[in-house]
N, C-alpha and C positions, 0 to 999 in steps of 0.2 A: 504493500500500500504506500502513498507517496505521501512527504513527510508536508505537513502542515506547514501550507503557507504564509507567511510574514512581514514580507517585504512586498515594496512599489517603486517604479519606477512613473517618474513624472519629466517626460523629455521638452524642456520649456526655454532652446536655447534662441530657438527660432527669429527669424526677423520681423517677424509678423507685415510683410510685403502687402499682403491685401487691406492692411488695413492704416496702409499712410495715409496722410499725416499724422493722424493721431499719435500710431505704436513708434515713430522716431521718437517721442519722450518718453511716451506712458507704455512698458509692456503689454501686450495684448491681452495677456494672462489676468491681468488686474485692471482690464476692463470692466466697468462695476455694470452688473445684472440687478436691477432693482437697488437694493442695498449691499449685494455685495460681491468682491470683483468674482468673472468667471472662476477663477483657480480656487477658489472656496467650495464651489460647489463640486468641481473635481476630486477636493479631497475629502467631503461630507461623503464623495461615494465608496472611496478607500474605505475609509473609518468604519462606515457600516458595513464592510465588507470583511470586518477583522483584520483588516490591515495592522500593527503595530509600528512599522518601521515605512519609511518615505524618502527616497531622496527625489529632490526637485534637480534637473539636469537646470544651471541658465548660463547667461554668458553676462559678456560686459553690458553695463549698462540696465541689469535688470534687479539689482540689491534690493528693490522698492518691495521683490516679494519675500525677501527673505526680512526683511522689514518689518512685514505685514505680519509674520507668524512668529513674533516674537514678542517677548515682553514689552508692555510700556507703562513702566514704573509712574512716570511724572502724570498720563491721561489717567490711571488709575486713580492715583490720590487725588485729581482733578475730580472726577466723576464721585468719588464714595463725599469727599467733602461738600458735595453739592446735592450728594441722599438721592444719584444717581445709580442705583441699586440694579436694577434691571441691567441697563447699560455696562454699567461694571461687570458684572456675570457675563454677559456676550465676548466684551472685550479678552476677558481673563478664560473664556473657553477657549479661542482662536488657537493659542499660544500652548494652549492642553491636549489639542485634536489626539495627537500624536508623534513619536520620537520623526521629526523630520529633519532632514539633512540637506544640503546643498550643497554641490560641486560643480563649479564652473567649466562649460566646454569652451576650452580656450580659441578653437578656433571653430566657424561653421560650417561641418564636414555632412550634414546632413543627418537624416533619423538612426540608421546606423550606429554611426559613429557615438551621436548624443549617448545611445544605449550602452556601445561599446565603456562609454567612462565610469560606467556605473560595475566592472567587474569588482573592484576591490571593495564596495559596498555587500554587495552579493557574495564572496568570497570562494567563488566557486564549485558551493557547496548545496544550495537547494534552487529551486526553480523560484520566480519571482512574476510579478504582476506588472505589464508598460500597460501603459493608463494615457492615450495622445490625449493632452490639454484642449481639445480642439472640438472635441466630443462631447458636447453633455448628453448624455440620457438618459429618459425620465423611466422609470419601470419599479412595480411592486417591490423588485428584489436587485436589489444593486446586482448591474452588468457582469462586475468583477465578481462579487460574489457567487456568480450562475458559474462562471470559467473557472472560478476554483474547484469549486464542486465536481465538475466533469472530468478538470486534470486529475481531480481527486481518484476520480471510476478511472481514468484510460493509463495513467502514468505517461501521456503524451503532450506536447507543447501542446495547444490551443490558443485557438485565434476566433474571435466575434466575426462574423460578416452578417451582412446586409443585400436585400437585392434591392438595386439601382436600375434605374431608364437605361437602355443600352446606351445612348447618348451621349449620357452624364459619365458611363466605366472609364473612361479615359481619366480620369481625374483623381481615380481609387487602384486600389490593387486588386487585379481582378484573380478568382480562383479555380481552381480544377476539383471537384468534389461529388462523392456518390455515399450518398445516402445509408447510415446506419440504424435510424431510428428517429422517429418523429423530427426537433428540430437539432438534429447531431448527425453531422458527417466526416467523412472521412476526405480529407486532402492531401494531395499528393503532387500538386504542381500551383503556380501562383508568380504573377507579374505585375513590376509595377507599372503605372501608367500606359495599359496597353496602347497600342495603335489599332484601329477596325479588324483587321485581320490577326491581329495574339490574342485577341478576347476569347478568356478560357469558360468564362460563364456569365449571367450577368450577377452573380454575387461579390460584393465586395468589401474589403480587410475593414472590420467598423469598429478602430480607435481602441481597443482592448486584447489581449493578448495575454499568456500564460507562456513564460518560454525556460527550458532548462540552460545552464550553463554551459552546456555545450554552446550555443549562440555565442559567446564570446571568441572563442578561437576561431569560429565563423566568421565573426564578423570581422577579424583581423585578418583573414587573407584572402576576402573578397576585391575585386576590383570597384571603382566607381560606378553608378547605372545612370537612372533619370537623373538630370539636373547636373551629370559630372556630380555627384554626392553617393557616401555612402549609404546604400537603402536595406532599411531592416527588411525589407519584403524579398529584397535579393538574398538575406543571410538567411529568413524562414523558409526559402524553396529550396536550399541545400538541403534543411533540416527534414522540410516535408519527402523529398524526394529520397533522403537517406532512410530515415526513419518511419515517415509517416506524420502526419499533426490531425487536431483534431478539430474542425469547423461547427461552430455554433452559431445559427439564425436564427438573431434577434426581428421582432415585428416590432420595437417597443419605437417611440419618438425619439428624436436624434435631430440636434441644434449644432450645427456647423458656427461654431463660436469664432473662428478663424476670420468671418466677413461679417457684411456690418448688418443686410440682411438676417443671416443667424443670430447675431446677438439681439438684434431685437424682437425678432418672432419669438427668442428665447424668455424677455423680457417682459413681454406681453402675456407669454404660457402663466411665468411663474407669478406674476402679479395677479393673473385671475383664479390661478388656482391658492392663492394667499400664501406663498413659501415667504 
C-alpha cells in the first residue's frame, strides 16, 4: 500500500504574461478573489486535503506571497486593541494553514523545471501532490484529495484531466487513455500543446497531479518542449509510457485564474455562492 501522503507542490514562479499590466507589480497569485488573493484559495484546497507540508515554487519579484502567509505581529496588536476579534482570528489563521515553505526558481525554465527545485523538499523519498496555481476548483471533495485517494488504490502517478472543445486542446496537455472504471483511467501517452494532428484525445492534464520521485531524475534529462521550457507533461509521458499513470475525470467547475476572464467569472461564482 503506498505510504501517506504529505506534501505539495505549488509551482508559482511564473510570469503571469496574460495578465499585464497588472502581474509586472502584483503576482498573479495574489490576485484578490472577493477578499482574498487566488493563492488562498489554492491552498484552502491543500489543507483540506490533508496536506501538512507546502512548498510554494516563486521567483524574483514575488516575496509579496511569502509575505502574505506569514506573521504580522504589528496588524495583530492593531486589530485585538481595537476589539477586532473576528478579524484577528482570520489574520492569525492564514499564517497557521500549514508548514509552508518557499524556494525560489532562480531562473524561468518553465513547469518542469519549477517542479524539478522542489527535489530536496520531497527528499526523494514518497510521492507528492503539484497543485498548478492557475486552477481553482470548486467540488464537494477537494480535487487533491480524490488523487490521493486513487494513488492510494493504484501505487501509480496520477494526473486530473478534463474534456475540453477540441478547439481549445491546443492550449492543455492532451492524453492517451482507456478506460478502467467509471471516472478512472488508464494512460499511457500524453502531449503538450498538441498541434491538430498529435491530438491524442480530447481530454486534458486539469492543474492537479500525484507524481512519485522518480519524476525528478526525469525531469533532469529531459530536453526543452513547448515554449523552448522545460514541460512536466514531457517528464509525465516518460513516466506514463514507462510505467503507466493513472487519469482521473473531473466534471467538477474549473476557473482558469491565469486570465482576467477566469478570475472574474471566478469572483462572481464565489461571491454568490457566499465563500
Amino acid at each position: 500500500m503506498a505510504r501517506k501522503i504529505t506534501k505539495a507542490v505549488i509551482p508559482a514562479a511564473g510570469f503571469g504574461t496574460r495578465m499585464l499590466p497588472a502581474s509586472k507589480v502584483l503576482p498573479k497569485e495574489m490576485f484578490p478573489i472577493v477578499n482574498k488573493p487566488a493563492i488562498h484559495y489554492i491552498v484552502d484546497e491543500i489543507v483540506l486535503s490533508g496536506i501538512t507540508d507546502i512548498l510554494i515554487i516563486t521567483s524574483r519579484g514575488k516575496k509579496i506571497i511569502e509575505d502574505y502567509f506569514d506573521r504580522t505581529p504589528e496588524l495583530e496588536n492593531y486589530l485585538e486593541k481595537r476589539g477586532q476579534y473576528e478579524e484577528l482570528k482570520t489574520i492569525k489563521e492564514i499564517s497557521e494553514m500549514a508548514n509552508i515553505h518557499f524556494l525560489r526558481q532562480r531562473e524561468i525554465k518553465g513547469l518542469g523545471h519549477a517542479v524539478g527545485c522542489a527535489k530536496s523538499f520531497v527528499k526523494n523519498e514518497e510521492a507528492f501532490v503539484v497543485v498548478y496555481p492557475d486552477d481553482l476548483i470548486m467540488s464537494k471533495i477537494p480535487a487533491c484529495k480524490t488523487l490521493m485517494e486513487i494513488y492510494e488504490e493504484f501505487s501509480l502517478s496520477t494526473v486530473g484531466i478534463q474534456k475540453v472543445p477540441l478547439e481549445e486542446i491546443s492550449k492543455y496537455g492532451s492524453v492517451n487513455i482507456e478506460k478502467i472504471r467509471g471516472n478512472i483511467f488508464r494512460c499511457d501517452n500524453m502531449i503538450e500543446k498538441p498541434s491538430p494532428d498529435q491530438v491524442l484525445s480530447p481530454y486534458a492534464i486539469f492543474g492537479r497531479c500525484v507524481l512519485q520521485p522518480e519524476i525528478f531524475d526525469v525531469i533532469d534529462n529531459i530536453l526543452p518542449g513547448a515554449g523552448n521550457e522545460i514541460q512536466l507533461t514531457d517528464a509525465m509521458k516518460v513516466i506514463a509510457q514507462k510505467n503507466g499513470m493513472i487519469a482521473v475525470n473531473f466534471d467538477d467547475i474549473r476557473f482558469d485564474l491565469g486570465c482576467k476572464f477566469g478570475l472574474i467569472n471566478a469572483a462572481n461564482y464565489l461571491s454568490e455562492k457566499n465563500y
